[in-house]
Each structure stands twice: as structure tokens, then as C-alpha cells.
N, C-alpha and C positions, 0 to 999 in steps of 0.2 A: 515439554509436558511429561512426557516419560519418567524422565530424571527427576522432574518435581515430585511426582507420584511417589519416583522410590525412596526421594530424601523426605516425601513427607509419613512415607509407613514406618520409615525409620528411625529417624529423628525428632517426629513434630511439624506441626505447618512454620512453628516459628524459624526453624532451621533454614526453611527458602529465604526468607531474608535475607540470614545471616550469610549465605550461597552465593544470593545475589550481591551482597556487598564485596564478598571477598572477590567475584571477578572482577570488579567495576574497579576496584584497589589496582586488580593486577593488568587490566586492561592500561589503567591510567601509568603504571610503572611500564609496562611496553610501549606505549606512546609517547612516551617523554627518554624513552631509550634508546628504543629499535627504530621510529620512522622517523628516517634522515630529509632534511629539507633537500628536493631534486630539484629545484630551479636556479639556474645560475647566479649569483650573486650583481651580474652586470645587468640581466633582463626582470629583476625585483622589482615593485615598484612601492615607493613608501604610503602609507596607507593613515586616517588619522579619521574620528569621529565624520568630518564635515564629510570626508571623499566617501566615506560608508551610505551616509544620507544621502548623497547624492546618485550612488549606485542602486540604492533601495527605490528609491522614489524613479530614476529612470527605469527598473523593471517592472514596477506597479504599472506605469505607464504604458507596458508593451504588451497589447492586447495576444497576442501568439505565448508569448511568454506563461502569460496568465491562464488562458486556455487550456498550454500542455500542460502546466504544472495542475491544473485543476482536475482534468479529466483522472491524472495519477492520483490525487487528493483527494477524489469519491470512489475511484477502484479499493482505498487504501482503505478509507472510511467503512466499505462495506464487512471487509474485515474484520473492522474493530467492532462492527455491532455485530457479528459473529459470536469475537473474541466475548465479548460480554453477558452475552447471551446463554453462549454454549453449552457453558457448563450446568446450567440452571435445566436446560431442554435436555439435554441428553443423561443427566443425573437422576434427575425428580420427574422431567416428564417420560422417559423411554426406560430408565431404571439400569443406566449402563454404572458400574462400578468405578470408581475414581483411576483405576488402572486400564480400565478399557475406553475411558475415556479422551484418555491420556492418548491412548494408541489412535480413534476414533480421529482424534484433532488433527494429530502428527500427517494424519492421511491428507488432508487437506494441504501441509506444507510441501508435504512430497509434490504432490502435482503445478504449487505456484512455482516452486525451488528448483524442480524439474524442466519446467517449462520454460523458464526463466534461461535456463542454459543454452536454449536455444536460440534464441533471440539473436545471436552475432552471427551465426550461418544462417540464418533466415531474412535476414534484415540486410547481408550482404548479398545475399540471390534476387531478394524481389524489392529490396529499398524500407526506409524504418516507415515510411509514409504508410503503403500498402500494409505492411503485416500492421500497425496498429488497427488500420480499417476493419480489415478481418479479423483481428482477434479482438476490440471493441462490440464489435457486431453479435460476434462466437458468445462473448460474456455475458451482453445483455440478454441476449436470445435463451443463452441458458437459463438465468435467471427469473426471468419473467416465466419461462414455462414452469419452472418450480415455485411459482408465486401460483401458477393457475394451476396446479394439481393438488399443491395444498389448501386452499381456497377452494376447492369442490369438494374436500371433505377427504380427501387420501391423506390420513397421520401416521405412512411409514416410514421408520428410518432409512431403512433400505433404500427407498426412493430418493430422501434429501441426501444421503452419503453420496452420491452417484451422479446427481448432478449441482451441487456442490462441488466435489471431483472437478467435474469436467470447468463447472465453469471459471471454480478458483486457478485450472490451468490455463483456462484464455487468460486471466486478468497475472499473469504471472509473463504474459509475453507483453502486455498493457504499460505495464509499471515500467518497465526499463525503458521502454522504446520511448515512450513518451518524456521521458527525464533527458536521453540524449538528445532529443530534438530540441526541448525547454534549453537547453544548452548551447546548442550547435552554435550560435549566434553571438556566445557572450562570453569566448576565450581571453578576454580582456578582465572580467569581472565575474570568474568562474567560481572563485569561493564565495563572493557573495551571492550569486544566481542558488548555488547549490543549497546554501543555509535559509536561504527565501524560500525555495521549491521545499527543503525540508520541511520549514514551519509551517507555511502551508497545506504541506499533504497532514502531519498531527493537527490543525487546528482546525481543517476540514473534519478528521474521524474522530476527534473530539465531540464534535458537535454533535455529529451523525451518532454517534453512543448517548448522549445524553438524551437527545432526542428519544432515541428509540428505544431509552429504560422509561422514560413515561409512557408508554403503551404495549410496557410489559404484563404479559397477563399472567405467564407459566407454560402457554402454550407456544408451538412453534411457528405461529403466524404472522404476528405482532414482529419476533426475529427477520422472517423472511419476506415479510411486506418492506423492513427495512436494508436489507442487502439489494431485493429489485427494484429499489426507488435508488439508491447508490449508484447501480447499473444503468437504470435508465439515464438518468441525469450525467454519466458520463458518455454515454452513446451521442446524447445532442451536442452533447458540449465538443465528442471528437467531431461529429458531424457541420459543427461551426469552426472551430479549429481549423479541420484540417480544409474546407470547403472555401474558403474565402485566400486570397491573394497574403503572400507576408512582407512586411512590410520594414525592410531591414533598414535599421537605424545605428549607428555608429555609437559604441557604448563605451561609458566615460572609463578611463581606464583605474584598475583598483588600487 
């Protein structure tokens, strides 16, 4: 957001575009460059339409699978009716300038990005089960109290920056943990697990943005009615997840 600001005081809005095209360019010339295939050539296995469907359709099938990757898929979703939102609330309704805006958002990645780095010393101290629990927990809990302070009538920024903050730092320890366990299970068919969990988590906060531009008003209720319905909905879903027995199935190989 930053960078955007400066390329767009600079250049034009049209120029992010142009920005955004030239990394995607050079993204793609590094990936067809630099990232060398590290799997042995003897432990490959050959891969073809039919074997895809049948990797796809066995993880539909695996109710844990589904779970993990969902509870990530409404942390992620809350996000994006942020991302949506945001700049409309904090521009027109709080009156912050496109540069402080910029800074204002940045805040909230520092805390998920941050948090996030945690994740492998905490998850190797007390297990990825546990900290999901509690950082599930941590995230709704935040949420929902910022849903009930705003909702009696408190329209400070001050107040949403701050637990916003805290909770996009729970859901920053949320998001990893839960991808490795949707995992753990399915080292046979791990690129396809991982491009299923991905489409998944976009087609979850897909939804959850469209959703929550039809009860857009301008105010910042309607936003935050819809980040703690995201949270809640991922707190039952860990709550079912992780509460129930798994039920390990033997996964066809990719």
C-alpha cells in the first residue's frame, strides 16, 4: 500500500497497473529460471488429467481436509472484506489521506506477517493443534468485541486500529497452522492438496467480499458485522475440526 500511494502521487493510478504487470513479467522469468525441480527424478510420479480428478475428488471427500482448509478460507475471507472495505471507511468516513491510509493498512500486515513468523517456535513447543485452538479462539474473541463496541455506538478509529491489530495477529498464527495440518496427511498428493486449499481459501473471501459490498453503507459496521461473522464461522468450524477423531485414508498418489 505504501508503494502504491507513492507510484500513484507520482505517476497516476494508471501506473499500478503498469507496476503490477511488470512484477508478474518478472516474477514469471524467475520461476521458469531460478526455481529448480528438487525432487529426484526416480521418486517423480507421472501425473495426467484422470490421476488430477481423482486426487481432487479424494480430498473433497476428506472431511478434516475440508475443515482445515476452510477455517483458513474464512480467516482469509475476513481479510478481504477488510481489503474492500477499507479504503472507503477510512478515506470518506475517518477522512485519513491516501498516504496515511496506506500506512494505517500496512499496520495490520505487520501484525498477521509478524505473527506468522511465529508459528514454527510455537507450534514446535506446544503442537500445531494447541496453538490453532488458541489463536482461533484469540481471533474471534477479538472480533466479535469490536463488532460489540462498534454496534453500541463507539465510531473510533482509534479503537478499530487496535483490535483489528491484535486480532489480524491471532489470525496470522491461524493461517499457517491450519495449511500445515490440511497437509500433514497428503505428502503423496501435496501439489494438488495445496492448489485445492488455495482455491478454496480465494473462493471462500470471494464470496465473503461480495457478500459484504451488498450491505455496504459507508459506515464501518456493515465492514465489521462482516470480518466477525468470518471469525465466528471459523472458530466452529476449528471447533468441529479439530474436536472430532481423523480419519486417515491412504491418498492416491499424484
Amino acid at each position: 500500500p505504501l508503494t502504491g500511494s507513492v507510484i500513484i502521487e507520482n505517476f497516476g493510478w494508471r501506473a499500478v497497473f503498469w507496476t503490477v504487470t511488470g512484477g508478474a513479467v518478472l516474477a514469471t522469468i524467475l520461476l521458469a529460471t531460478s526455481l529448480k525441480e528438487t525432487r529426484p527424478v526416480e521418486a517423480r510420479a507421472g501425473s495426467s488429467f484422470g490421476t488430477a480428478l481423482t486426487a481432487y475428488r479424494f480430498l473433497m471427500g476428506d472431511r478434516n481436509f475440508l475443515g482445515l482448509a476452510s477455517i483458513g478460507g474464512f480467516g482469509i475471507a475476513s481479510f478481504f472484506v477488510y481489503l474492500s472495505s477499507s479504503s472507503f471507511i477510512l478515506i470518506d468516513h475517518y477522512g485519513l489521506s491516501p498516504s496515511v491510509y496506506s500506512v494505517f493498512f500496512s499496520i495490520n500486515a505487520v501484525a498477521f506477517i509478524g505473527m506468522s513468523q511465529l508459528t514454527g517456535v510455537m507450534s514446535e513447543r506446544f503442537g500445531l493443534r494447541p496453538v490453532v485452538r488458541v489463536a482461533v479462539v484469540g481471533y474471534a474473541t477479538t472480533m466479535v468485541v469490536l463488532f460489540a463496541v462498534m454496534a453500541s455506538g463507539v465510531d473510533r478509529l482509534d479503537v478499530m486500529a487496535v483490535l483489528l491489530f491484535v486480532g489480524y495477529g491471532f489470525l496470522g498464527l491461524v493461517i499457517p497452522t491450519t495449511s500445515v495440518l490440511a497437509m500433514e496427511e497428503h505428502g503423496a498428493i501435496a501439489g494438488t492438496a495445496s492448489a485445492l486449499m488455495g482455491t478454496l481459501h480465494f473462493a471462500i473471501g470471494a464470496v465473503a467480499m461480495g457478500i459484504a459490498g451488498v450491505f455496504f453503507d459507508g459506515t464501518p459496521l456493515p465492514m465489521v458485522a462482516g470480518i466477525t461473522l468470518c471469525a465466528v464461522i471459523s472458530f466452529v468450524l476449528a471447533k468441529v475440526t479439530l474436536g472430532r477423531g481423523r480419519e486417515v485414508v491412504e491418498a492416491p498418489a499424484e
